[in-house]
C-alpha positions in Angstrom: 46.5 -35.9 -15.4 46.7 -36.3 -19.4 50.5 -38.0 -19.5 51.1 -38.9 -15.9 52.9 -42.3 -15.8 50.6 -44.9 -14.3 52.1 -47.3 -11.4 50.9 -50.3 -10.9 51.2 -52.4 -7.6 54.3 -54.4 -8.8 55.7 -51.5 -11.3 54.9 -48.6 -14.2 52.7 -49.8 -17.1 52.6 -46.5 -19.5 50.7 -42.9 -19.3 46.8 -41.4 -19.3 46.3 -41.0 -22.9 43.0 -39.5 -22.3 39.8 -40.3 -20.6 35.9 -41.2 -21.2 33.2 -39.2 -19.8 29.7 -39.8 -19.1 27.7 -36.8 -20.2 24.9 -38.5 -19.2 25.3 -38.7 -15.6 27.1 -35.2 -14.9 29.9 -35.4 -16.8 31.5 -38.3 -14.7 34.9 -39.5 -15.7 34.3 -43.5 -16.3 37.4 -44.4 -17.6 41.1 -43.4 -17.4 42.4 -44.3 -20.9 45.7 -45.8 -20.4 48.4 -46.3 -23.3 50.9 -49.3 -22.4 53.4 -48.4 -25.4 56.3 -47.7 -22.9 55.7 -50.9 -21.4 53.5 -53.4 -23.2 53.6 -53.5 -27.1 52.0 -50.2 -26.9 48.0 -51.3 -26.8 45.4 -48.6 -25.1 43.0 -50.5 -22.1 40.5 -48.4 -19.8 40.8 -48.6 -16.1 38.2 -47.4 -13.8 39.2 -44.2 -11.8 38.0 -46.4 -8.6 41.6 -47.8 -8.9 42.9 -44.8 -8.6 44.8 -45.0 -5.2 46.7 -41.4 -5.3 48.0 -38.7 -7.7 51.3 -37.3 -7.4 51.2 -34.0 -9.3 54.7 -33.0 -8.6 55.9 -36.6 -9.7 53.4 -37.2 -12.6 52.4 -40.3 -11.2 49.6 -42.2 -10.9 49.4 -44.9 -8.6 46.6 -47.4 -9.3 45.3 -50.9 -7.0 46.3 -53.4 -9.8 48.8 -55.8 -11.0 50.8 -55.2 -14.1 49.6 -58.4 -15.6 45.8 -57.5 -15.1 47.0 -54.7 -17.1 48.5 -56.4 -20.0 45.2 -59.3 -20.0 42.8 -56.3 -20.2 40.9 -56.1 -23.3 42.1 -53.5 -25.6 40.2 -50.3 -26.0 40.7 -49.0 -29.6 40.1 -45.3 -29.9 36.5 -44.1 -31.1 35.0 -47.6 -30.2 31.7 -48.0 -28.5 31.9 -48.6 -25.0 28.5 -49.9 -24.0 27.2 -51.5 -21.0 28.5 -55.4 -22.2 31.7 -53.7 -22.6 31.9 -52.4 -19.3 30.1 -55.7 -17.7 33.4 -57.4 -19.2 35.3 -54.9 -18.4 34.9 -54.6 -14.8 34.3 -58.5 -14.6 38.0 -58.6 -15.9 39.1 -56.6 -12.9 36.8 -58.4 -10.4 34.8 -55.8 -9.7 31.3 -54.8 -9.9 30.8 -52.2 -11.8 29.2 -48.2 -11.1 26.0 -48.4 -12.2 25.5 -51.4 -9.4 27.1 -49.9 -6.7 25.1 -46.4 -7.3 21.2 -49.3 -7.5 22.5 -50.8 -4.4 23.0 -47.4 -2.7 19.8 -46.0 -3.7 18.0 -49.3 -2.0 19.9 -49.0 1.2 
């Protein structure tokens, strides 16, 4: 998926520049890394791959549940920085979302 163009509800916002992994928790992809420089003064902002709502590998695409404008308010991820759990709580809060490690609590109390 590296360099698939990432759609957006209302349009394209750039490409997968890379992804983070947790290697804590079977080497779970967290984060799509997502590089807006062919759309929005070229800044780099994670989205979670629970947006993800299909992958066209003959088209490249990427086609994720959010506005463009979420996209362009998100906080900027700069490469190498330390994405701890404030980060993702802002992160996801951002989005309107609760984030994976609630989800998996409230599914190991049901």
């Amino acid at each position: 998926m590296k360099g698939h163009h990432i759609h957006a509800r209302d349009g394209e916002v750039g490409h997968v520049q890379g992804f983070l992994v947790d290697d804590d928790y079977l080497w779970s992809v967290r984060y799509l890394i997502v590089n807006t420089s062919n759309w929005w003064l070229g800044h780099q902002v994670l989205v979670s791959p629970e947006r993800i709502k299909d992958v066209s590998w003959a088209e490249s695409t990427v086609n994720i549940d959010l506005e463009r404008q979420a996209i362009k308010d998100a906080p900027v991820f700069e490469e190498g920085a330390l994405v701890d759990r404030d980060t993702e709580l802002s992160l996801y809060n951002h989005y309107g979302r609760s984030g994976y490690w609630q989800n998996n609590q409230e599914r190991a109390v049901a």
